[in-house]
C-alpha positions, -999 to 999 in steps of 0.1 A, spaced: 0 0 0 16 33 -9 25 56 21 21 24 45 36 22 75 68 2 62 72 29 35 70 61 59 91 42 86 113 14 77 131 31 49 114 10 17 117 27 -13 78 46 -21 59 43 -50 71 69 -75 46 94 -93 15 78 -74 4 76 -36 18 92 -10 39 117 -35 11 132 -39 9 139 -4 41 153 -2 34 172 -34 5 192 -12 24 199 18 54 214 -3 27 238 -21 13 246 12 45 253 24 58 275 -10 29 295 -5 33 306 28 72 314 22 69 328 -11 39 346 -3 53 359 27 84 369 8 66 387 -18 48 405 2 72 425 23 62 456 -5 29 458 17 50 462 51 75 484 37 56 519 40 41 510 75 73 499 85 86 531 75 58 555 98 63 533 124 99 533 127 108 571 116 131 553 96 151 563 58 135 545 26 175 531 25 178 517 54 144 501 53 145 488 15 177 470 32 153 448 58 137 429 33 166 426 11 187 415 39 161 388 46 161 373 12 201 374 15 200 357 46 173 330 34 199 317 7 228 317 29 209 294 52 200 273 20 232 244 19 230 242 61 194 237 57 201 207 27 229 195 53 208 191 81 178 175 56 199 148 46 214 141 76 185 140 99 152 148 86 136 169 59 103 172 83 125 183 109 143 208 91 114 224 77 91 226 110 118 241 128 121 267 99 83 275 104 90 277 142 118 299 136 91 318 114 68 326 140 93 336 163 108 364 144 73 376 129 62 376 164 93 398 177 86 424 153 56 430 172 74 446 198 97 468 187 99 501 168 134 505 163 147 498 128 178 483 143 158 457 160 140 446 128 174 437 109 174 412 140 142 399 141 127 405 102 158 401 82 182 374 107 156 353 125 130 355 97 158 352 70 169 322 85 131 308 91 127 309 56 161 292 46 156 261 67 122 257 54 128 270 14 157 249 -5 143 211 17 108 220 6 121 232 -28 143 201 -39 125 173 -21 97 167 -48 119 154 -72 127 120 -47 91 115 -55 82 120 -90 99 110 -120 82 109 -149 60 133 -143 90 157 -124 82 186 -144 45 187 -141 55 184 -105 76 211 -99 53 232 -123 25 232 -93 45 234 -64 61 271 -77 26 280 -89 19 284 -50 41 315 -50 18 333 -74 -11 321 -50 9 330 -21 17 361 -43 -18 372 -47 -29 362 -14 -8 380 10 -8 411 3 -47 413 9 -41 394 40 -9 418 52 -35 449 42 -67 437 61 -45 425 93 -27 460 93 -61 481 88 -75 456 119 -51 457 141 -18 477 130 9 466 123 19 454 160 -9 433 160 -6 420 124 28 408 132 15 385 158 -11 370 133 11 368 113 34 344 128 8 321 138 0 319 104 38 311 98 33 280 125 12 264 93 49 256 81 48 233 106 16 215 103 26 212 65 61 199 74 45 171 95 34 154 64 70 150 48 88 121 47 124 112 42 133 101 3 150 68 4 182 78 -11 190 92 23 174 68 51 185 42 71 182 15 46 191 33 18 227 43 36 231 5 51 227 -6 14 260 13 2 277 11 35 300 -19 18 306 -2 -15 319 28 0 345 12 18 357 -4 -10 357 29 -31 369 56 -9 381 85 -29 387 123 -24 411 143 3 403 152 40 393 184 20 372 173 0 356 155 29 351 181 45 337 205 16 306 177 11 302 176 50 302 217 62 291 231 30 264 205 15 285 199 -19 303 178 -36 338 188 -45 332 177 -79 304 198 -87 318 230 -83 347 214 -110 319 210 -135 318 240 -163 281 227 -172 270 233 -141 285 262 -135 275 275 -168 235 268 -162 241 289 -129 254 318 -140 226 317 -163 197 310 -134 216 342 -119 209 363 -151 176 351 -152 168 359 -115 184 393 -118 162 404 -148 129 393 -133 133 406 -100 147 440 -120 107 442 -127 95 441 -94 120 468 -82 117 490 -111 87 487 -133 65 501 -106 85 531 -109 89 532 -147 48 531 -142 51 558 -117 72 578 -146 47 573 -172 22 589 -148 0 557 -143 -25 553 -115 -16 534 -85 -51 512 -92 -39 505 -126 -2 495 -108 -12 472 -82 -38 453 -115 -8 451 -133 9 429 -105 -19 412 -98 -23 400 -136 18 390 -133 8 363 -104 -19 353 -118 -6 345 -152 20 332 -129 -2 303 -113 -8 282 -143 17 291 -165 42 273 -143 19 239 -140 18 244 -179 54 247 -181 61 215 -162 37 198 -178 46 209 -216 81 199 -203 69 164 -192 56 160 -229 93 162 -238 89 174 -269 123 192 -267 144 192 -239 142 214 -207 169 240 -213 152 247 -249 123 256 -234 140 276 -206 161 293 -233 129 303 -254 112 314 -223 144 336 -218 140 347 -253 107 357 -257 114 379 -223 141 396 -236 130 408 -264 98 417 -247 120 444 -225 137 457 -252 99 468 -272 86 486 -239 104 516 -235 104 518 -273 64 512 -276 52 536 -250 14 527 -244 -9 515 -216 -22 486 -236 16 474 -240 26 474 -200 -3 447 -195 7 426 -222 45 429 -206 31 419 -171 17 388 -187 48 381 -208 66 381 -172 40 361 -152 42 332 -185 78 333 -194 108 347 -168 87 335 -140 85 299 -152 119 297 -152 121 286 -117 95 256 -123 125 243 -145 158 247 -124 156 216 -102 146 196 -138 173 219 -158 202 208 -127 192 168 -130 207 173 -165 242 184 -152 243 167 -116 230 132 -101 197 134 -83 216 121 -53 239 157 -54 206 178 -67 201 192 -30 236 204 -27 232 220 -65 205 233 -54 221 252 -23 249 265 -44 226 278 -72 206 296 -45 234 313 -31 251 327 -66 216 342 -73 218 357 -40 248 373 -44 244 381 -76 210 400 -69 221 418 -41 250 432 -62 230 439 -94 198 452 -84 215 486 -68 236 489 -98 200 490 -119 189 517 -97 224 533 -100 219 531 -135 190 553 -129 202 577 -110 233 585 -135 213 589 -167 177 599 -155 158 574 -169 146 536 -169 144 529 -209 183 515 -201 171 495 -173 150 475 -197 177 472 -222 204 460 -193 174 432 -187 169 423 -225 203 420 -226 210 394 -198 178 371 -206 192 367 -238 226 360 -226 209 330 -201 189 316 -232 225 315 -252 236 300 -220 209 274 -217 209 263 -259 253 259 -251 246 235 -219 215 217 -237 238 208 -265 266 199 -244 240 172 -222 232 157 -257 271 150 -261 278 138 -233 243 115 -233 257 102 -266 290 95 -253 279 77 -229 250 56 -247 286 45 -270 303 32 -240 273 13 -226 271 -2 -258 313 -16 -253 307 -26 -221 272 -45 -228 293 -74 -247 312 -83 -216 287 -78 -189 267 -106 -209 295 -126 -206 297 -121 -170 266 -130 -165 267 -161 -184 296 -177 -163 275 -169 -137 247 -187 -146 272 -218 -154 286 -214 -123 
């Protein structure tokens, strides 16, 4: 019986792509929705935050960035601790440490305090929780992997459109003192979602007692490199691999240019003299679009019709060349048809990293690839979305913003055509050397059948 006892318990390897994966498909949506939603949301708390506290627009901006910084550099501890203990564990205490720091903002005014308890304690909440839940879908589905991860990250445009009604109605109810206390018992949901995960077999008990022999007959690698897999979550190897190091930088472009258009095309709006109505519809039509075109994604991707990094790098290209024709078309009609362009395309991309990383890496090292990627799009994004505004400031206007975006979505979908045909080498390479070593693995087995 899928999801028995034995299953949850005793290590057996689940039924894949029926059963209880669907199961832990739900709770990871649940889960998504509440982080991402949360994340997204921080827009809503920013102006209140900045009465309350008396605070600069700087130094407040910097809270919620801070956060999201945080968030990834907790990322490859969080994977460490998932795969050597327990995914469920990791995860509730990140929706623990969730309600703790959204509960400590409630009591304090100063902006000082809130880098501790928003960006630190929340930042951290959300990393424990974020790359487990993010990564531990694909122990459970294979052939339908895509479709998968195409629902999952459709939660953060639910999440996305939910929150900031919720964060707008709590804060008109009971300001934002008392919505911060809501708040984090909402947050405590993480938990009750976590509860319902279960450890992939590749890294229980069993699982571990079943290669205990042939690692001890094939240890390899320096104290080092020992010591890289153990305290940062990676394999040495992986960080050697130009592939994979290649599809990250171009995740990194990717995630720069789409989150250039939540930072900066509410002021290009602003510029162009539209109404705030018309502003926040906009958004709202970008998570919408944003729900199902990421289930749409996976599943067009499951159909495998072409191969995951072509339709990454055509997503990438249709995006690009979408930034370039805004500031050169100037009209009303054209901004919504850009916000749906982003909801389908740029922000579909994410549906495809973990499936776009199992061509490069082994699903056994996807949680540490995962990690990594995180934290190169963190840094990357906290470097490159001041130099956008600095951009900006030096020449007056956002028309180069949207050409500096154009430019590096096109530069990921050269990126992702490069590594796609480098997998189909490699693939073909090794189908030849299957096809040598076929001849005498027969032969093996036919003196073993003599014998």
């Amino acid at each position: 019986m899928p999801g028995s006892f034995l299953e949850l318990t005793m290590g057996v390897r689940p039924v894949i792509d029926g059963g209880y994966a669907w199961v832990i498909l739900g709770a990871c949506f649940f889960m998504y929705m509440l982080l991402l939603g949360s994340i997204k949301s921080y827009g809503i708390l920013y102006s209140e935050i900045l009465t309350v506290t008396n605070s600069g627009a700087g130094s407040t901006a910097l809270i919620g960035s801070a956060a999201s910084f945080i968030q990834s550099l907790t990322g490859p501890f969080a994977i460490l601790l998932a795969t050597r203990y327990s995914f469920r564990l990791v995860c509730f205490s990140g929706g623990v440490t969730l309600c703790i720091g959204y509960v400590s903002c409630a009591f304090t005014n100063d902006v000082m305090y809130w880098y501790i308890t928003y960006s630190l304690i929340t930042g951290i909440g959300c990393g424990l929780a974020y790359v487990p839940c993010s990564t531990l879908i694909n122990y459970y589905f294979e052939h339908n992997r895509a479709l998968a991860n195409g629902i999952v990250l459709s939660a953060s445009g639910v999440g996305g459109f939910l929150f900031p009604h919720i964060y707008h109605i709590l804060i008109d109810q009971y300001a934002i003192s008392g919505a911060m206390l809501v708040l984090g018992g909402i947050m405590l949901n993480v938990c009750v979602a976590a509860s319902f995960l279960r450890q992939p077999y590749e890294f229980s008990n069993d699982s571990s007692r079943d290669v205990k022999t042939k690692d001890r007959e094939n240890e390899y690698g320096s104290c080092k490199e020992v010591l890289c897999r153990k305290f940062c979550a990676c394999d040495s190897n992986i960080m050697k691999d130009l592939t994979f190091l290649s599809i990250s930088m171009a995740f990194c472009l990717s995630a720069l240019s789409y989150s250039a258009y939540f930072y900066t095309f509410p002021s290009f709006l602003e510029s162009e003299h539209i109404g705030k109505a018309t502003t926040v519809f906009i958004f709202s039509l970008t998570g919408a679009c944003e729900i199902f075109a990421r289930v749409a994604m996976g599943w067009f991707t499951d159909l495998k019709i072409i191969s995951p990094s072509h339709v990454y790098g055509l997503c990438m290209c249709i995006s690009g060349i979408s930034a370039f024709v805004v500031p050169l078309v100037r009209h009303k009609v054209l901004y919504y048809a850009y916000a749906v362009v982003i909801g389908i395309f740029p922000g579909s991309f994410y549906a495809l990293m973990s499936i776009i990383l199992l061509e490069t890496v082994s699903l056994k090292n996807l949680p540490s690839a995962f990690a990594v990627v995180t934290i190169f799009i963190a840094v990357f994004s906290l470097l490159g979305l001041p130099c956008l505004g600095w951009v900006e400031d030096l020449t007056g206007s956002w028309d180069n913003v949207f050409y500096i975006t154009g430019v590096l979505q096109l530069l990921a979908a050269i990126i992702a055509f490069f590594v796609s045909r480098c997998s189909k080498s490699t693939d073909s390479q090794d189908d030849v050397e299957k096809e040598v070593k076929e001849p005498a693995s027969e032969k093996l087995l036919e003196a073993g059948i003599k014998r």
